[in-house]
N, C-alpha and C positions, 0 to 999 in steps of 0.2 A: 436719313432723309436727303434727298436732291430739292436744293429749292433756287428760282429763280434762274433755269436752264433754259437754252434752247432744245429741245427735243423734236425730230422728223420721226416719222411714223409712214415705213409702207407696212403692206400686207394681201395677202388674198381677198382680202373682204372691203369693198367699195363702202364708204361713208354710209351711202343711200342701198345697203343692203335692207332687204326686210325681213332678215332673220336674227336670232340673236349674235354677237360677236364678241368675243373675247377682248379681240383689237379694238373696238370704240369704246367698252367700258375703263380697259387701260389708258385709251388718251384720257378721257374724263377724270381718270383718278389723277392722271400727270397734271393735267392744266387746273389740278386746285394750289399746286406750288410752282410750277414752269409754265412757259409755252409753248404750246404745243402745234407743229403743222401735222393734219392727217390727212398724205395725199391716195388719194381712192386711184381705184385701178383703171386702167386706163383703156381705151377701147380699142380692140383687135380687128384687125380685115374682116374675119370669119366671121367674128358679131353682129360686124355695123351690116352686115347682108342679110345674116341668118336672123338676128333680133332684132331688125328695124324698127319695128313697134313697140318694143319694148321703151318703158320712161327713161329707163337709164342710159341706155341707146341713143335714144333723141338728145338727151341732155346732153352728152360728152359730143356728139354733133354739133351741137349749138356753140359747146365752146371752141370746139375745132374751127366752125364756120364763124369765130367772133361774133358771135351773136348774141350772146352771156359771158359774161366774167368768165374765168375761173378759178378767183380766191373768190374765199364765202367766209363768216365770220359767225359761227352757230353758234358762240357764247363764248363768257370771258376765256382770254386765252388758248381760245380754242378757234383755229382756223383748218379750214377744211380747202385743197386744191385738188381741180380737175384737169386731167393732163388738156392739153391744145396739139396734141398729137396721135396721129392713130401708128398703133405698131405691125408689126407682120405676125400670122397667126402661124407656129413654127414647129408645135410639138410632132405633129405628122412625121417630119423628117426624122429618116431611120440615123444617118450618120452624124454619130458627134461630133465630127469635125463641120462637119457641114451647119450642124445643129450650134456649135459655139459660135457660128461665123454671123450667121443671123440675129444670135441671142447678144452677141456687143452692140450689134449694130441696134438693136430695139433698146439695149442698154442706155445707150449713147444719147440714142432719142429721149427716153424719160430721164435720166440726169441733165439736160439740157434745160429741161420742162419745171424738172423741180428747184434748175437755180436758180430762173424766174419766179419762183415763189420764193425762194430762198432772198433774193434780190428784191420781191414788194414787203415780206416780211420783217426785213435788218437782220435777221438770224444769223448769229455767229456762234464760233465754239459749239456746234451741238452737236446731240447724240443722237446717233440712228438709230433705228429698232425697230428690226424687220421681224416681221409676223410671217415667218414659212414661207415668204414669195422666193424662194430660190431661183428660179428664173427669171423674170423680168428684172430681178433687184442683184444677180449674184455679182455682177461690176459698181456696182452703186455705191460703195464705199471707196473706191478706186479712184472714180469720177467728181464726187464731190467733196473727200477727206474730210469725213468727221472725228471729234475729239475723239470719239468712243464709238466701235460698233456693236450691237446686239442681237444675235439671232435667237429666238424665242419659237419652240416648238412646241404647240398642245394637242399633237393629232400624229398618228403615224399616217404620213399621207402615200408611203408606199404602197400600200395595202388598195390604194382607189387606182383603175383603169390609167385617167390620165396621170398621175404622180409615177406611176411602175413605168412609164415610160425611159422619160431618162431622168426621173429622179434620185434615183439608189447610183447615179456616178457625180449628178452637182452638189447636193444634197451635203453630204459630207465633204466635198471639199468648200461648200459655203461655212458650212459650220467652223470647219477647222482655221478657215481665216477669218473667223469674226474675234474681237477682244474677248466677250464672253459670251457664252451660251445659257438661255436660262431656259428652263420646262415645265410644265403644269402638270408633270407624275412621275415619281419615282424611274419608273421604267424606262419614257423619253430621256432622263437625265442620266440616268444610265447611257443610253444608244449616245447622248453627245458627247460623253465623256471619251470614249469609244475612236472620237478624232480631235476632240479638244480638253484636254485636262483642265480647264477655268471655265467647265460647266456646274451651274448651280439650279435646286428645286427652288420653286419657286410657290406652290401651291396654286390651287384655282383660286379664283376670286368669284364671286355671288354676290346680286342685289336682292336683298332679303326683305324690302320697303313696304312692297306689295303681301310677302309671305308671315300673315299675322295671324293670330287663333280668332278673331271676330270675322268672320265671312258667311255668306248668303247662301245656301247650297242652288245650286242652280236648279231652276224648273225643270229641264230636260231629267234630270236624277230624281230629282222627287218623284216627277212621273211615273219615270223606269221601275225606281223601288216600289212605288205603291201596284201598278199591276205585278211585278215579281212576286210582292209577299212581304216586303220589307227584310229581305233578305241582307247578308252583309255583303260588304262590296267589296271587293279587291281590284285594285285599279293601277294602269300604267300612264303618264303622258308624256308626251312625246312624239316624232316622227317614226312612223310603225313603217321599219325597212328590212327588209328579208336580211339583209346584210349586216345588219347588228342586234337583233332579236330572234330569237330561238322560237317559230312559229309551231312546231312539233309540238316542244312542249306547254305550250299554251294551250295547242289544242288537245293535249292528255292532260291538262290541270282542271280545265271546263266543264270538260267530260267527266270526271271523273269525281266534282264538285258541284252539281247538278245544282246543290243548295245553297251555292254561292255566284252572287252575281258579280260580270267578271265588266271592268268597262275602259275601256280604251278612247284615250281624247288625244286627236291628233290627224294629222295626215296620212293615209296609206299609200304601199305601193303596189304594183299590181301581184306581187305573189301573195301579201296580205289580204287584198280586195277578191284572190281567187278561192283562197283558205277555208276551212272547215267552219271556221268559227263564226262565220255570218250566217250555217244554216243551224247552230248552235242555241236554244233559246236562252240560255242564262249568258248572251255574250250583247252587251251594246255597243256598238261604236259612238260619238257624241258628232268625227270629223273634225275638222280642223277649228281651233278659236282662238281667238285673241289672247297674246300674253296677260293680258293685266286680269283677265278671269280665270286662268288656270288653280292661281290661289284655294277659289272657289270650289273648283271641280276637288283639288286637293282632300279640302276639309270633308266634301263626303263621302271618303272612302274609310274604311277601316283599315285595312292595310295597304299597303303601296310596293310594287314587285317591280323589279329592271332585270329581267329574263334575257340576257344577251347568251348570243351564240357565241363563243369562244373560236375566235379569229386576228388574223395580223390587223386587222384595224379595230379590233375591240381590247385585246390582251394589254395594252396598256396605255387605254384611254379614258383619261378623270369624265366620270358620270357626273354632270353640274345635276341633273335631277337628284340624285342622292341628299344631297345639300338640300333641295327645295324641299324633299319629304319629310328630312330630321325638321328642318326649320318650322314645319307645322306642327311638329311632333309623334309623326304615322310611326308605327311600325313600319321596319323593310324589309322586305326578301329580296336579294340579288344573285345572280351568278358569282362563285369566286372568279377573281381574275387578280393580277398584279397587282392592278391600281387600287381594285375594293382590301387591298390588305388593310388601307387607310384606316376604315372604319370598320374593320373587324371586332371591335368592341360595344357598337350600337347597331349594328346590321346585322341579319340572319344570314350567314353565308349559305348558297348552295350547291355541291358539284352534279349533282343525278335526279331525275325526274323524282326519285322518293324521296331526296333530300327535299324539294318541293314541297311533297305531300306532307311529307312531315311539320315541315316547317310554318304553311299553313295553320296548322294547327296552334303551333304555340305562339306565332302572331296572332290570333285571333284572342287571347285569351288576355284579360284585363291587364292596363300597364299601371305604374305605381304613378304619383304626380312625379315623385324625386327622379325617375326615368325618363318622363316625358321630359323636364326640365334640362335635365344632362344632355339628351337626343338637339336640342334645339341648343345649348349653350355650343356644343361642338360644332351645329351647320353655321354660327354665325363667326367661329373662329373665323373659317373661309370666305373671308370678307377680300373685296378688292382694294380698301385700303390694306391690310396686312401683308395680298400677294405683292401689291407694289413695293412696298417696302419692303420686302425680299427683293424683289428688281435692283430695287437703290444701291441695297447692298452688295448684291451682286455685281452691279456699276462700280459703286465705292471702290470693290478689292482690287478693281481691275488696274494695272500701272502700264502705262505706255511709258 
């Protein structure tokens, strides 16, 4: 355990993101023994024109123009700062030299911004722990010398448009000069180790609060099944994106399962929305809903599938839905990949459309309670106090 630290906290992901985040379930688990600052990202040229309207926009406006704070105090321990500075929007530029010249100088600017928090906070002695900002943040240990720094990777983020820009040349040399490197899969911990030997796994963390065996099945399903036939469901949720889900095979599973109703809850993208499977009759879409009712959608399916395409941003990326489906106790079918070696003992691995088909099959077929029990004691290993405490550890070995 770390208890009674100062800990800074940047990352990709702004406070007032409205998706989920790795990064604010981490501060949350810190500020039950430390204090925590989590400073949100800050707002770019390119934004404040292109996203005007957007809330998050206006806000980081507001405190640019003093017109709002910029510390916020969202619960014990737990303080949340918005920069008072806008940066230059830089990835464009082709030449790394050109491109480091810019990227100090916006350095510069947010370490500035964050010693004013650091100055209304009293924070002393603390440890940093960046969440994959490699750029805006790769001077920031430079600038403000903390005890300890931490680069923490849960995504190959080479693998996206903007990240393959000039990520695969900071990337690793952020890594290499951090104290230590932690990762949420084998794989990424692997790739750290690669430029820094004092990389450790970490495991993911999951809030399992909401994920209970008493839930409501949603109307929309009942519906569904009752004109179907009450047929069995096999079900995904999640963001349905070409780029991490195997749409092919979905729609030769559908097809090919006529008597199985297949239902997807979640947002699409347009090669999904153009897909076979909406003129499919055993396929529903639900659309996008709220976290705290996915539990729900959960519980009415029979089995549960994470059909990923095998790619550099899937091969060794921790699936948090895996966790959510053990934790209700579904049956799973997924794609092998790296990461699913994890669970290769409660999950039906599969590498080929007929491993699919097959497999289908034997998830369908009654589970024992002592299975369902095991399924759910292993998703709740993967708790975000346990990955913390891997963090600490991590922290701990480190000797400056």
């Amino acid at each position: 355990m770390i208890n009674n630290r100062d800990i800074i906290i940047v990352g990709q992901q702004s406070w007032d993101t409205d998706i989920g985040s790795n990064c604010k379930n981490i501060a949350v688990e810190f500020s039950r023994h430390n204090r925590v600052l989590y400073v949100s990202t800050p707002l770019d040229r390119k934004s404040r024109y292109q996203q005007k309207e957007k809330a998050s926009t206006k806000r980081r406006l507001d405190v640019v123009r003093r017109h709002k704070e910029p510390l916020e105090m969202v619960q014990d321990n737990l303080w949340v700062w918005y920069h008072d500075v806008v940066i230059e929007s830089i990835n464009w530029i082709k030449s790394e030299a050109l491109f480091d010249l810019f990227n100090r100088r916006n350095n510069r600017l947010l370490a500035r911004s964050i010693q004013t928090a650091i100055g209304l906070t009293g924070f002393k002695d603390y440890i940093l722990f960046n969440d994959g900002d490699m750029f805006r943040s790769f001077y920031l240990q430079d600038y403000i010398n903390p005890s300890v720094s931490v680069y923490y990777l849960r995504d190959n983020f080479y693998a996206t448009d903007y990240w393959k820009k000039h990520g695969p040349v900071w990337q690793p040399k952020l890594i290499a000069k951090a104290d230590v490197c932690v990762a949420n899969s084998m794989y990424l911990t692997e790739h750290c180790a690669g430029f820094n030997p004092n990389s450790h796994y970490v495991g993911q963390g999951c809030d399992f609060s909401l994920f209970t065996m008493e839930q409501t099945v949603p109307e929309d399903i009942i519906n569904k099944k009752k004109e179907f036939g009450l047929a069995p469901v096999i079900g995904y949720v999640g963001a349905l994106l070409s780029a991490r889900l195997n749409i092919a095979l979905l729609e030769e599973l559908a097809a090919k399962n006529q008597a199985l109703l297949f239902v997807f809850v979640g947002p699409e993208d347009e090669d999904f929305r153009r897909s076979r499977l909406h003129s499919m009759p055993n396929t529903f879409f639900t659309g996008s809903k709220p976290p705290e009712v996915l539990p729900a959608y959960i519980s009415a399916f029979d089995v549960c599938i994470n059909p990923q395409v095998i790619n550099d941003l899937t091969v060794g990326n921790y699936p948090r839905k895996i966790d959510e489906y053990l934790a209700m106790g579904k049956p799973v079918i997924a794609t092998r990949t790296e990461a699913m070696k994890l669970f290769e003992e409660f999950v039906l691995l599969a590498e080929t459309p007929s491993d699919y088909q097959r497999l289908l099959k034997k998830a369908l077929e009654s589970q024992p309670q002592t299975a369902i029990r095991e399924k759910i004691a292993f998703a709740h290993s993967h708790s975000w106090e346990n990955s913390v405490k891997a963090i600490y550890a991590a922290i701990n070995s480190t000797q400056r």
